[in-house]
VEXLUM-918037 format. One record per residue: residue number from 0; chain; x, y, z of N, C-alpha, C in turn. Coordinates in steps of 0.1 Angstrom, whole numbers, plus 5000, padded with zeros to 4 digits. Example, Ala and Ser with C-alpha at 12.3 -4.5 7.8 and 13.67 -1.06 7.14 Angstrom:
{pt 0, 'A', {5132, 4943, 5078}, {5123, 4955, 5078}, {5132, 4967, 5078}}
{pt 1, 'A', {5128, 4978, 5071}, {5137, 4989, 5071}, {5129, 5000, 5079}}
end
This chain:
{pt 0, 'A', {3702, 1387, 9081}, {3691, 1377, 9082}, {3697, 1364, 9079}}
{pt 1, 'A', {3696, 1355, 9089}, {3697, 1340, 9086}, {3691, 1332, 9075}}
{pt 2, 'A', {3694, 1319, 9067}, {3691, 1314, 9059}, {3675, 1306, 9066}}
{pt 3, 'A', {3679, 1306, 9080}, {3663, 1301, 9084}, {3654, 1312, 9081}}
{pt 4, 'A', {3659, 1321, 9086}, {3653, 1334, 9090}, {3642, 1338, 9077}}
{pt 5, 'A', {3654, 1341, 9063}, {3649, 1345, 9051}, {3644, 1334, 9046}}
{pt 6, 'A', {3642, 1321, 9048}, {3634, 1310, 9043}, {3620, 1313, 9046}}
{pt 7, 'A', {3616, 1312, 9063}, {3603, 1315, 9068}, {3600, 1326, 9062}}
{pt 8, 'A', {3604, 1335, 9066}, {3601, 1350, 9056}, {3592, 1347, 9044}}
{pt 9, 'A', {3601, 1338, 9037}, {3595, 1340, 9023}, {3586, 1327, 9021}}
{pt 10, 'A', {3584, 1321, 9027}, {3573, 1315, 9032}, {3561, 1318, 9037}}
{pt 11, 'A', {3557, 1326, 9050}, {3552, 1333, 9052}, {3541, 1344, 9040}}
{pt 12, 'A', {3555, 1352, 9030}, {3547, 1366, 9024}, {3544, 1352, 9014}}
{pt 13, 'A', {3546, 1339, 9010}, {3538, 1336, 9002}, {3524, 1336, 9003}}
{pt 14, 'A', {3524, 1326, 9018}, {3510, 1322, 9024}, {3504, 1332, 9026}}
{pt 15, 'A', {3505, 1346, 9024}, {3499, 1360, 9028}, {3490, 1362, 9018}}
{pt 16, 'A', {3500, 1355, 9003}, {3498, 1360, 8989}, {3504, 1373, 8987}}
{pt 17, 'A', {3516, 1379, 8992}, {3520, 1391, 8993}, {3528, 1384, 8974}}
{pt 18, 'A', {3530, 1373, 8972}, {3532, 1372, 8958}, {3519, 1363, 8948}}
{pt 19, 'A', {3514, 1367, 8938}, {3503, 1364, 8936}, {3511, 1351, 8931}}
{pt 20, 'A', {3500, 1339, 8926}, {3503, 1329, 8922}, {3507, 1328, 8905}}
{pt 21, 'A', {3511, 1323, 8906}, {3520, 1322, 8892}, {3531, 1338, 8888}}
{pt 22, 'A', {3536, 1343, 8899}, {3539, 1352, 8895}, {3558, 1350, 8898}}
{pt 23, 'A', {3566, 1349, 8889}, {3578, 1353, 8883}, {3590, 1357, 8900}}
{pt 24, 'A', {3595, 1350, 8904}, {3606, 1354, 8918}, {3620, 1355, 8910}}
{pt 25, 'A', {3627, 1367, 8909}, {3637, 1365, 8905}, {3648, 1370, 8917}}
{pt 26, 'A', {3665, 1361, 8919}, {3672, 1364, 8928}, {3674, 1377, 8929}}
{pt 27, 'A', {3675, 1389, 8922}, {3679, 1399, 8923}, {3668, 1410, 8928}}
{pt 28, 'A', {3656, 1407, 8921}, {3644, 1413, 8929}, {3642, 1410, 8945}}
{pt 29, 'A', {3643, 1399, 8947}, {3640, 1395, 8964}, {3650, 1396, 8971}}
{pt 30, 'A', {3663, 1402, 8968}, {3671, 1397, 8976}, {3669, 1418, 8975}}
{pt 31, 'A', {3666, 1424, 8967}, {3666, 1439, 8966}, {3649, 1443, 8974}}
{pt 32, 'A', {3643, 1431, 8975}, {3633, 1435, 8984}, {3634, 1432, 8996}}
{pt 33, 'A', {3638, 1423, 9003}, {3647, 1418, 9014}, {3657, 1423, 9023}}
{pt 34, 'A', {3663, 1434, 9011}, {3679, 1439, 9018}, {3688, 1423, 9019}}
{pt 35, 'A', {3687, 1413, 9016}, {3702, 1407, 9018}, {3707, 1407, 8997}}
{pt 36, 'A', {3716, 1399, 9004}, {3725, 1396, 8994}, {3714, 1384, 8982}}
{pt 37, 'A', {3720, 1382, 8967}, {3715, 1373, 8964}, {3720, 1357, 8965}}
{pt 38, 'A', {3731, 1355, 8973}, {3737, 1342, 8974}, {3724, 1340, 8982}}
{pt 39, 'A', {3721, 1339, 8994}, {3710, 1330, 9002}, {3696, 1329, 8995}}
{pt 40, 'A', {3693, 1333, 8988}, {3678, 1338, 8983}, {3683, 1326, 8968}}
{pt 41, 'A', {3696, 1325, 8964}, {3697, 1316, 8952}, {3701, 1301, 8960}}
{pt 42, 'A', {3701, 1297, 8970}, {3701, 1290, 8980}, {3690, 1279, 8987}}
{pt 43, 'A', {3680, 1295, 8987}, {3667, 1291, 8991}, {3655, 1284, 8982}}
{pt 44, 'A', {3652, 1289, 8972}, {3647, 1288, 8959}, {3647, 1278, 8961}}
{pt 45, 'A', {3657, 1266, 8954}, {3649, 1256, 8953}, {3642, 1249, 8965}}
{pt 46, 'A', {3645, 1250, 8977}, {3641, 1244, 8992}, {3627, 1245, 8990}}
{pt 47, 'A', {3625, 1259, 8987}, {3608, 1262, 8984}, {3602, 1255, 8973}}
{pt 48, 'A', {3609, 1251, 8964}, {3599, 1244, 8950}, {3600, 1232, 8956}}
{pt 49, 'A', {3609, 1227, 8965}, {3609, 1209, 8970}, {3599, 1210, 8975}}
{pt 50, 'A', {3596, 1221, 8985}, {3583, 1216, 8997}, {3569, 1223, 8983}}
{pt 51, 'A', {3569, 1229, 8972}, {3558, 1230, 8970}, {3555, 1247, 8968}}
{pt 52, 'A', {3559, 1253, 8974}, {3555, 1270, 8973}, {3559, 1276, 8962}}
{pt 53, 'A', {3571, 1270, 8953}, {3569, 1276, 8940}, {3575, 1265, 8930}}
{pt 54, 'A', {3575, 1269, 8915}, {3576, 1262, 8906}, {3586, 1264, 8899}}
{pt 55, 'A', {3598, 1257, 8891}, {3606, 1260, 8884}, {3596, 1264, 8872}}
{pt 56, 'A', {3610, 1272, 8867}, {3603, 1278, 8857}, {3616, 1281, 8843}}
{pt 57, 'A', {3618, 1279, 8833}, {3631, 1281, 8828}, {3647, 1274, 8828}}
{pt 58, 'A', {3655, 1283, 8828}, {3666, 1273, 8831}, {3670, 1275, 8847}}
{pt 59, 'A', {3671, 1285, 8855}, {3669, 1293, 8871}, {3661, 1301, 8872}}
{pt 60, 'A', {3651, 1298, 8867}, {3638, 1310, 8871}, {3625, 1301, 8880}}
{pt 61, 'A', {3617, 1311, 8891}, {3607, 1299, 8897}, {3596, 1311, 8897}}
{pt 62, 'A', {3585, 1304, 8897}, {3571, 1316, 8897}, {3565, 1305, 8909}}
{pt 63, 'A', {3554, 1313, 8922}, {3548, 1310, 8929}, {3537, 1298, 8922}}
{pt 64, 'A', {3536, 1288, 8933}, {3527, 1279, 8928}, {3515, 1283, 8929}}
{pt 65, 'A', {3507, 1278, 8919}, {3492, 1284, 8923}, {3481, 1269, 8926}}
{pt 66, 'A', {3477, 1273, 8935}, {3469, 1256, 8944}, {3454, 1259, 8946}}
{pt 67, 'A', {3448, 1252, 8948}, {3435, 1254, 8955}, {3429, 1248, 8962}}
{pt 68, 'A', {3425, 1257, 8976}, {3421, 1247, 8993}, {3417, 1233, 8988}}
{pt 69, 'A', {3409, 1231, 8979}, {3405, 1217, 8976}, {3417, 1207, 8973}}
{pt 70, 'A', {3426, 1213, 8964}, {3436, 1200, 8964}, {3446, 1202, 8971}}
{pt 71, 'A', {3448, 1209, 8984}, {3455, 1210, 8993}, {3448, 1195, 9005}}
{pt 72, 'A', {3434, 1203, 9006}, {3427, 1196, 9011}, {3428, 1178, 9010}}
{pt 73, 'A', {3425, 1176, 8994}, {3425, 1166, 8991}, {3438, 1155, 8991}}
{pt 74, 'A', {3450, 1163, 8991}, {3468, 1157, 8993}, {3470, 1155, 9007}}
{pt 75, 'A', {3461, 1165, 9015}, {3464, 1159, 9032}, {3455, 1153, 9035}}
{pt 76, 'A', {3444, 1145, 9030}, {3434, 1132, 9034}, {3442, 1124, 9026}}
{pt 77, 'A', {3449, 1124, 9016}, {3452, 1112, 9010}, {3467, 1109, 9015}}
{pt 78, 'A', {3475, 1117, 9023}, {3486, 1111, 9026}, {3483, 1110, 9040}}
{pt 79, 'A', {3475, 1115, 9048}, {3468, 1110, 9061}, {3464, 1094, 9060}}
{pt 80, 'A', {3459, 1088, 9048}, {3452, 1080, 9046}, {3464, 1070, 9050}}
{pt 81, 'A', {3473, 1070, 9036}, {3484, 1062, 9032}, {3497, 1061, 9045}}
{pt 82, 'A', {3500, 1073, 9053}, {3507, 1071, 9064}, {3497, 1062, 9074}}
{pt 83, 'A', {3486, 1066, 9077}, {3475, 1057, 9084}, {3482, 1042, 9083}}
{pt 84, 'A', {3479, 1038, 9065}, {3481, 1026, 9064}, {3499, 1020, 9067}}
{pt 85, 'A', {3505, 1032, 9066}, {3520, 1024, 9067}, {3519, 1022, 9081}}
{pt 86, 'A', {3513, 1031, 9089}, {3515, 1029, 9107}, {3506, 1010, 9108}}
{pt 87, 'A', {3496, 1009, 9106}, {3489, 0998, 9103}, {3502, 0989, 9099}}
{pt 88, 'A', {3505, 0988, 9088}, {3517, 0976, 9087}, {3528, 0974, 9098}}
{pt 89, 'A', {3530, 0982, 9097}, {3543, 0980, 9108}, {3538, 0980, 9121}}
{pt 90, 'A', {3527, 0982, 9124}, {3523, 0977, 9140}, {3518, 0959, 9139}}
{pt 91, 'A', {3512, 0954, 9129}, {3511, 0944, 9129}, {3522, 0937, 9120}}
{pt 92, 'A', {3531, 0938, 9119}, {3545, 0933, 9114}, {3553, 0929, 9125}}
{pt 93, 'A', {3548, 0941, 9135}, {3560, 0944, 9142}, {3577, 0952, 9145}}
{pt 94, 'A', {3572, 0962, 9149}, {3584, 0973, 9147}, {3596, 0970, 9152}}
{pt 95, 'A', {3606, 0967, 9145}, {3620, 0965, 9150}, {3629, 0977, 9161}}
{pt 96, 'A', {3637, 0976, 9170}, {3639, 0985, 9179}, {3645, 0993, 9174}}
{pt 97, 'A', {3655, 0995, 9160}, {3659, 1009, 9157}, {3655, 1017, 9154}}
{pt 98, 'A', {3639, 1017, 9146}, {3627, 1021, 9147}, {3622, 1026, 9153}}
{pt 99, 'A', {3617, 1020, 9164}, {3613, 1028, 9175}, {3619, 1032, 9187}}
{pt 100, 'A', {3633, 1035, 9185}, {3646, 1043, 9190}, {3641, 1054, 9181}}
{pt 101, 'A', {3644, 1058, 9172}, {3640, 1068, 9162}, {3630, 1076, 9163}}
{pt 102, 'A', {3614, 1071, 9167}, {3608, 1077, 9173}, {3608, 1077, 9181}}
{pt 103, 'A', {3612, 1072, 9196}, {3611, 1078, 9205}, {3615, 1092, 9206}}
{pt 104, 'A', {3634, 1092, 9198}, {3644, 1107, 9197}, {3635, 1116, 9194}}
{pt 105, 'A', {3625, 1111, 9184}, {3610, 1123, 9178}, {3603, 1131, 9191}}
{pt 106, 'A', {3601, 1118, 9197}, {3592, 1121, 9206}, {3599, 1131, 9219}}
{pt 107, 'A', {3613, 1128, 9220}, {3619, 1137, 9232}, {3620, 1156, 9227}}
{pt 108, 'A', {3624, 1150, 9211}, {3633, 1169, 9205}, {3618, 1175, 9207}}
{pt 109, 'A', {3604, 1168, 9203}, {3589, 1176, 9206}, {3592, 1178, 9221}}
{pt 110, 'A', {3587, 1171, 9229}, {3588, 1176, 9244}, {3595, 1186, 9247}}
{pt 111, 'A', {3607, 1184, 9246}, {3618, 1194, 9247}, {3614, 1207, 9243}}
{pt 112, 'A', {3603, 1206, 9233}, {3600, 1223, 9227}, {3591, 1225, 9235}}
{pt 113, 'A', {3581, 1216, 9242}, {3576, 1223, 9244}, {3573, 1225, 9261}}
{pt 114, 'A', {3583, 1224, 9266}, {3588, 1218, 9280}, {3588, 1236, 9287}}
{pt 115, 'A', {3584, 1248, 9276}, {3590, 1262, 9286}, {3574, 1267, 9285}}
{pt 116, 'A', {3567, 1258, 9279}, {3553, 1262, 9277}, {3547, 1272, 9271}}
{pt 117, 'A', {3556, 1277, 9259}, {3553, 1286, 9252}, {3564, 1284, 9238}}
{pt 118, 'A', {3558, 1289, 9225}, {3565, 1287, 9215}, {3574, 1302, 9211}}
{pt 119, 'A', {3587, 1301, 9208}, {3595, 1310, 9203}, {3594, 1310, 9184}}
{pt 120, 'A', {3601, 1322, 9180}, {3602, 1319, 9166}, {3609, 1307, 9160}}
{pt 121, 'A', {3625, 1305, 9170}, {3633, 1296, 9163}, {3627, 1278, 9169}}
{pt 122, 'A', {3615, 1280, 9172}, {3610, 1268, 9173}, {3600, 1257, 9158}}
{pt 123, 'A', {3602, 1271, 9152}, {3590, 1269, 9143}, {3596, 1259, 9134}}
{pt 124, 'A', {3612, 1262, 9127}, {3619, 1252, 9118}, {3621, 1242, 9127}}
{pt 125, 'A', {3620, 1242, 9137}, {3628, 1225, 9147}, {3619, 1221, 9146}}
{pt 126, 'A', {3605, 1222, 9152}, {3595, 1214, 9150}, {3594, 1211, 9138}}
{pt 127, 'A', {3590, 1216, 9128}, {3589, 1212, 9110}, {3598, 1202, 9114}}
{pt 128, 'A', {3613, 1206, 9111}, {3619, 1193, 9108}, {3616, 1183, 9115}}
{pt 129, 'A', {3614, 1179, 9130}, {3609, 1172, 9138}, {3602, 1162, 9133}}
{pt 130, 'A', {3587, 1170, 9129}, {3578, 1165, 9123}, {3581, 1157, 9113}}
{pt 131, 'A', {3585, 1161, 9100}, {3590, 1159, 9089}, {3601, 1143, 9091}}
{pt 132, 'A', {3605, 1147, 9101}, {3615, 1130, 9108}, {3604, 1121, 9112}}
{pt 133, 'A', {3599, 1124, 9112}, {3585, 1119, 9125}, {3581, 1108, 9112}}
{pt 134, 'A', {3574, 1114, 9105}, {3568, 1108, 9092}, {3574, 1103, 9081}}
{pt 135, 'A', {3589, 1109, 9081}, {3599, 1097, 9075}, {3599, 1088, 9076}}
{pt 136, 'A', {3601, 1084, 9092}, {3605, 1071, 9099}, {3592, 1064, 9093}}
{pt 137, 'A', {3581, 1069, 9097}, {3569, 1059, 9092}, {3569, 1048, 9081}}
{pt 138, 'A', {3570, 1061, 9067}, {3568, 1054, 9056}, {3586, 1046, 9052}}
{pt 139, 'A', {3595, 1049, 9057}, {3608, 1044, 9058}, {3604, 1026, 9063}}
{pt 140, 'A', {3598, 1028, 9074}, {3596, 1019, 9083}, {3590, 1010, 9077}}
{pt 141, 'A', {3579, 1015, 9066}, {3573, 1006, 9062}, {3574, 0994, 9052}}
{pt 142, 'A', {3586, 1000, 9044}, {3594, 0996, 9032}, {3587, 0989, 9022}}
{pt 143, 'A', {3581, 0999, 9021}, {3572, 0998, 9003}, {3574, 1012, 8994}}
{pt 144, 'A', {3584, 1007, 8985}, {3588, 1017, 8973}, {3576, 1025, 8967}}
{pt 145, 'A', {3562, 1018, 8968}, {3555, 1024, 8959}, {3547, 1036, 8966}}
{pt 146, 'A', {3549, 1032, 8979}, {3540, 1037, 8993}, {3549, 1051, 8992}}
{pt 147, 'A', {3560, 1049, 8991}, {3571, 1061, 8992}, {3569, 1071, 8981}}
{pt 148, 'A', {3568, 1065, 8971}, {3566, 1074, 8957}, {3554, 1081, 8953}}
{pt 149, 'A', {3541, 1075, 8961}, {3529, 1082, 8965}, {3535, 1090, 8972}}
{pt 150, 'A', {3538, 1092, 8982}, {3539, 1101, 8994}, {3550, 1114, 8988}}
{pt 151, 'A', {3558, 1107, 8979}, {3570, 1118, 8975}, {3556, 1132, 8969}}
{pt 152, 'A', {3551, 1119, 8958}, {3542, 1130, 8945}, {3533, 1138, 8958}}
{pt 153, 'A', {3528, 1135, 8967}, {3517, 1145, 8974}, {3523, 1152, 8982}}
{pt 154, 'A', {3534, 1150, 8985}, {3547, 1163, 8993}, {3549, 1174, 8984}}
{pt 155, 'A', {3550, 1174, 8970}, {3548, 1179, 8960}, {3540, 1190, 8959}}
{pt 156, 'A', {3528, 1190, 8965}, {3517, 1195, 8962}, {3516, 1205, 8978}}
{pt 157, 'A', {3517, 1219, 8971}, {3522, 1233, 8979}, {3516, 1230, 8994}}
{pt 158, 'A', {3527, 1230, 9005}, {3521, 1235, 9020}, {3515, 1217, 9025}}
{pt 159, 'A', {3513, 1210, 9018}, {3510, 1197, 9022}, {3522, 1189, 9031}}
{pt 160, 'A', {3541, 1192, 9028}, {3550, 1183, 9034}, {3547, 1190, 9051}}
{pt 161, 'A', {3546, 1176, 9057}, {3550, 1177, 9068}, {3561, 1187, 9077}}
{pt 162, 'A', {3570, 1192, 9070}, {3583, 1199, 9075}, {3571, 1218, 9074}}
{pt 163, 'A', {3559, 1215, 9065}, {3555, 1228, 9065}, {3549, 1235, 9077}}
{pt 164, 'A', {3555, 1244, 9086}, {3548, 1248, 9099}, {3552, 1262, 9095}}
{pt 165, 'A', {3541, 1267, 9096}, {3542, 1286, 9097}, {3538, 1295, 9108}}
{pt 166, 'A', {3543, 1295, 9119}, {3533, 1300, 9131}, {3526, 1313, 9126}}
{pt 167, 'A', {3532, 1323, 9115}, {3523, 1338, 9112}, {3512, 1333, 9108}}
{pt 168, 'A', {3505, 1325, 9107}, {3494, 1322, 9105}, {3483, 1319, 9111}}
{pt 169, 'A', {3489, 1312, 9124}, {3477, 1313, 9135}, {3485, 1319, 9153}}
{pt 170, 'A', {3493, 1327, 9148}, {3499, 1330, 9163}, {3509, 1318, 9172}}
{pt 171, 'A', {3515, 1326, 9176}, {3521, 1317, 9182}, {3513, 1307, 9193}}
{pt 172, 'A', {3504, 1317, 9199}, {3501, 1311, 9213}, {3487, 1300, 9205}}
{pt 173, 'A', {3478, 1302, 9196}, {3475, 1295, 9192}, {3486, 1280, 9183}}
{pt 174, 'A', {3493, 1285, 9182}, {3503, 1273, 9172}, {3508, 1266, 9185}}
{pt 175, 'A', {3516, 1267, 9196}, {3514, 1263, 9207}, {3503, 1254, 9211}}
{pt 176, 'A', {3491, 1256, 9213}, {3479, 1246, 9215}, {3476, 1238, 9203}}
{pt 177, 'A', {3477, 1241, 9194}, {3477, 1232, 9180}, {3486, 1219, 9179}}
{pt 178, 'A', {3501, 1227, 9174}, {3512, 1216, 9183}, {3516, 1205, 9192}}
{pt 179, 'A', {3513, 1216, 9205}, {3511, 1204, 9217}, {3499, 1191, 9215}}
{pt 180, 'A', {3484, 1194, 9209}, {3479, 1189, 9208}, {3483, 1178, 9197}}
{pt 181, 'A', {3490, 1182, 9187}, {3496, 1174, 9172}, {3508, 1165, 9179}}
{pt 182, 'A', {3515, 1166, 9188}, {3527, 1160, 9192}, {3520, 1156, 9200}}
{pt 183, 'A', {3507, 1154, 9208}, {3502, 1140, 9216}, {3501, 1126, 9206}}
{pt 184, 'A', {3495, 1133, 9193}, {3488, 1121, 9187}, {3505, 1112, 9182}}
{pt 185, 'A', {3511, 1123, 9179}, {3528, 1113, 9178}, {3530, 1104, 9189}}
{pt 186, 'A', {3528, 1108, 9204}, {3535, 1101, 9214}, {3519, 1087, 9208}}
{pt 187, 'A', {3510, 1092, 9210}, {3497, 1080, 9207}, {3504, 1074, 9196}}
{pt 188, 'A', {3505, 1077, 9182}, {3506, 1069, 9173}, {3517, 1056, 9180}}
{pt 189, 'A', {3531, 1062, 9184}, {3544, 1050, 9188}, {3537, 1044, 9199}}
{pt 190, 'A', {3527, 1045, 9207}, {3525, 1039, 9219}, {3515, 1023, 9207}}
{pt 191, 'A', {3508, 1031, 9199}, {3503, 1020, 9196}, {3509, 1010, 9184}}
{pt 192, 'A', {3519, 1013, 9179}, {3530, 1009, 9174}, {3537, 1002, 9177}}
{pt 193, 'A', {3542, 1002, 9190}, {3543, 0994, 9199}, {3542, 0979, 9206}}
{pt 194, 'A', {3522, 0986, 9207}, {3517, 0974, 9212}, {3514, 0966, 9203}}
{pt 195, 'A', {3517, 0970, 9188}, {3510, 0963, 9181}, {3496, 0965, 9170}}
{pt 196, 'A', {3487, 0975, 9180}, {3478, 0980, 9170}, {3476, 0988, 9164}}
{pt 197, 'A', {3472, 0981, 9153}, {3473, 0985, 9140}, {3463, 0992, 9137}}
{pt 198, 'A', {3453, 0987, 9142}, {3439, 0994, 9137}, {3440, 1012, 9147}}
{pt 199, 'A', {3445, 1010, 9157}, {3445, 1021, 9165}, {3455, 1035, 9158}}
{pt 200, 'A', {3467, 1028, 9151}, {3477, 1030, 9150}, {3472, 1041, 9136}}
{pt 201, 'A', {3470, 1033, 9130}, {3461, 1041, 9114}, {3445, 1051, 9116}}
{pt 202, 'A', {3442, 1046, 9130}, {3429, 1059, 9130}, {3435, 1069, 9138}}
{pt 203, 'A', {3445, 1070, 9148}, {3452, 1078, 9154}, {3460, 1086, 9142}}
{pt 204, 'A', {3467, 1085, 9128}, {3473, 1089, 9121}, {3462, 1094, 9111}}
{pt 205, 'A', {3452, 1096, 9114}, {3439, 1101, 9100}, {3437, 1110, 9110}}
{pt 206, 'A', {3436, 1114, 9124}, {3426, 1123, 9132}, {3441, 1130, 9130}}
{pt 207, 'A', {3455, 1124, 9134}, {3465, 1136, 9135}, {3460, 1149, 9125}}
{pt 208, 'A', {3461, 1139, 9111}, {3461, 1151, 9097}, {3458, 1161, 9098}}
{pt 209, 'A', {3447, 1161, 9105}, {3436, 1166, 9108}, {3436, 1182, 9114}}
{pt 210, 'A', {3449, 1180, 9119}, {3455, 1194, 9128}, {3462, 1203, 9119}}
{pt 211, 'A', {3468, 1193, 9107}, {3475, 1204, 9095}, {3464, 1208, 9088}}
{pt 212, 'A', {3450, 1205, 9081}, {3443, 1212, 9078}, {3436, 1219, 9083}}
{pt 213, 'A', {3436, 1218, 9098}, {3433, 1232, 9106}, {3441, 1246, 9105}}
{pt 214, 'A', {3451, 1240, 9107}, {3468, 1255, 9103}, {3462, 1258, 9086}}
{pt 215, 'A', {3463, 1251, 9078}, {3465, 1254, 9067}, {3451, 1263, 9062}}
{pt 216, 'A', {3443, 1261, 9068}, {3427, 1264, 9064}, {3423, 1281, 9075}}
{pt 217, 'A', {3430, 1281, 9086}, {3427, 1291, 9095}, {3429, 1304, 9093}}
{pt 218, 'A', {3437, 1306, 9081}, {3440, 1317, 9078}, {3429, 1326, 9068}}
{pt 219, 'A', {3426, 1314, 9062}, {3413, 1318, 9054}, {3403, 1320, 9063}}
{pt 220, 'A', {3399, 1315, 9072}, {3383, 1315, 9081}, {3387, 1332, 9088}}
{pt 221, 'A', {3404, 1332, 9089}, {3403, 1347, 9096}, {3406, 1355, 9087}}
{pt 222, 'A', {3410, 1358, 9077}, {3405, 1367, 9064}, {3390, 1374, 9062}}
{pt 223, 'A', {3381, 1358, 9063}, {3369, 1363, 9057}, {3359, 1367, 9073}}
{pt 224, 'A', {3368, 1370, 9082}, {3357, 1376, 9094}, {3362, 1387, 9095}}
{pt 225, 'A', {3356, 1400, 9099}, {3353, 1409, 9099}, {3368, 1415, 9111}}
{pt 226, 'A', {3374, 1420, 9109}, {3384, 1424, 9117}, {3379, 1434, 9130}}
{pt 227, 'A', {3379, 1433, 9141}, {3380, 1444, 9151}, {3376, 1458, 9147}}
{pt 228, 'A', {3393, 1453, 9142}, {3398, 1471, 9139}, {3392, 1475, 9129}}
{pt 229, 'A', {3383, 1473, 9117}, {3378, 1479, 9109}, {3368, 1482, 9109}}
{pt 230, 'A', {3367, 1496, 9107}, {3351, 1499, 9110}, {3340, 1489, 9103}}
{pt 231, 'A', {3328, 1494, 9109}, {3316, 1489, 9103}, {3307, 1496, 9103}}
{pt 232, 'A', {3300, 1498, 9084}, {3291, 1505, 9082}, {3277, 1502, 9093}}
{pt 233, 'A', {3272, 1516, 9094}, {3259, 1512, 9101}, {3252, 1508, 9096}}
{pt 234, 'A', {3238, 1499, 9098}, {3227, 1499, 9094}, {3220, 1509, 9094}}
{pt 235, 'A', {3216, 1509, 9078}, {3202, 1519, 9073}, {3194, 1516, 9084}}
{pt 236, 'A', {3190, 1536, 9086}, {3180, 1533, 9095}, {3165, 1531, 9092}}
{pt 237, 'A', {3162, 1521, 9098}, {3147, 1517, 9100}, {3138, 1523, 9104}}
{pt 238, 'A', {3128, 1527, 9095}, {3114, 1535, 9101}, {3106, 1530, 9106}}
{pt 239, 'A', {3103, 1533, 9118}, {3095, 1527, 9131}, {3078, 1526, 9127}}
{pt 240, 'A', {3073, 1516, 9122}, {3060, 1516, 9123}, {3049, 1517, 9133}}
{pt 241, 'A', {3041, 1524, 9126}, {3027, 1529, 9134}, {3020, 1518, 9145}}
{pt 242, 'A', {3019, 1520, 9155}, {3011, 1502, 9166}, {3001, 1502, 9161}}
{pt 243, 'A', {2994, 1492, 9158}, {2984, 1491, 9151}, {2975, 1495, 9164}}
{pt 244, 'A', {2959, 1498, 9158}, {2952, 1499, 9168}, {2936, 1494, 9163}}
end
C-alpha cells in the first residue's frame, strides 16, 4: 500500500467514524490493522493532525479529533468569508502576472483531471492538492500576515483545509459533478481577478465554499435515510371502519 494510498485509507475510516472520536491511534495497532509496516503509518500521523483529523496527544501519541457539524460548519463560512475578502483585495489592487501565471497552472492541472470525464481514485489527492494551491495563492497573494494566521487557525479545525477531498463519501461519479462544478467557480474567481472585480471576485468565493459543505455534510443526509437494502418494518395493520350509513 502507497503512502497516498494508506493516507486516504485512514482518512476515509475516520470520516466513517470506524475510529470513534477522541479515541487513542497507536503505530503498531494500525499498521497491525492495515497489514503494512509501521514506518508509513509513523509518517502519516502527523500529515493527519496538520489537516485536522486527529490530535497529538503525549510525547508520539495522537487520538482522533472530535468536531461538531456546527463548527465544521462555522470554519468553512468563516474562511469562505476571509478568502472572499483576500480575492476582493487583490482584484482591486491589481494582480501582478506571477500570480496569475500561478493560477492559471491551477486552472490547467483541474481541467486536465477532468478532461476523461470521469474521476479515478488517484485523482482524489491531485485535486486536493490542486485545490489547496489554488487557495494558497489567494491568501499568499494577498499579503496580509494576519489574514494568513486566521486562515492557518481555521485549517486547523478537522476536514475544513482545502487539500481535504474524500471521494468515499459521495461517490465518485457524484464527486465528479461536485468537482467539476467547484473548479468552474476557480476558472470564475481568476477571470474576475483579472478584470479587476472585486465585488464579483469575493461573492464568487463565498458560493465556491459552498460545495465543501455539501461533501462534508452528505454523508450525514445519507446515513440518516433509510437504505434500499434494509428491510422495512411494515405498518400495523389498520382496521377498516364501518361506512357510515
Amino acid at each position: 500500500m502507497s503512502n497516498t494510498t494508506l493516507e486516504n485509507t485512514l482518512k476515509e475510516m475516520i470520516l466513517r467514524e470506524e475510529f470513534a472520536p477522541g479515541e487513542r491511534l497507536t503505530e503498531a495497532g494500525l499498521a497491525e490493522r492495515l497489514g503494512v509496516s509501521r514506518t508509513p503509518v509513523r509518517n502519516i500521523l502527523p500529515l493527519l493532525a496538520a489537516e485536522g483529523f486527529l490530535s497529538p496527544v503525549g510525547k508520539r501519541g495522537y487520538v482522533v479529533s472530535a468536531f461538531s457539524e456546527r463548527e465544521i460548519y462555522e470554519a468553512l463560512d468563516l474562511r469562505a468569508t476571509l478568502e472572499g475578502w483576500a480575492a476582493r483585495a487583490i482584484a482591486e489592487r491589481g494582480a501582478d502576472l506571477d500570480l496569475l501565471r500561478q493560477l492559471d497552472a491551477c486552472l490547467s492541472e483541474g481541467d486536465a483531471i477532468f478532461e476523461k470525464h470521469h474521476l479515478d481514485r488517484e485523482d482524489e489527492l491531485q485535486y486536493g492538492r490542486m485545490n489547496e494551491r489554488f487557495h494558497q495563492l489567494m491568501i499568499d497573494g494577498c499579503q496580509s500576515p494576519i489574514l494568513s494566521m486566521f486562515i492557518e487557525r481555521l485549517n486547523n479545525v478537522p476536514f475544513v483545509a482545502p487539500s481535504v477531498i474524500v471521494f468515499d463519501q459521495v461517490g465518485l461519479r457524484h464527486a465528479f459533478t461536485m468537482l467539476h462544478r467547484a473548479h468552474g467557480f476557480h476558472h470564475a474567481i481568476v477571470d474576475a481577478v483579472r478584470k479587476g472585480d472585486g465585488v464579483r471576485a469575493e461573492m464568487l468565493f463565498r458560493e465556491h465554499a459552498n460545495h465543501q459543505r455539501v461533501s462534508m455534510f452528505e454523508r450525514r443526509k445519507a446515513e440518516q435515510a433509510p437504505s434500499a437494502d434494509t428491510p422495512q418494518k411494515p405498518e400495523p395493520r389498520r382496521r377498516r371502519k364501518p361506512a357510515n350509513v
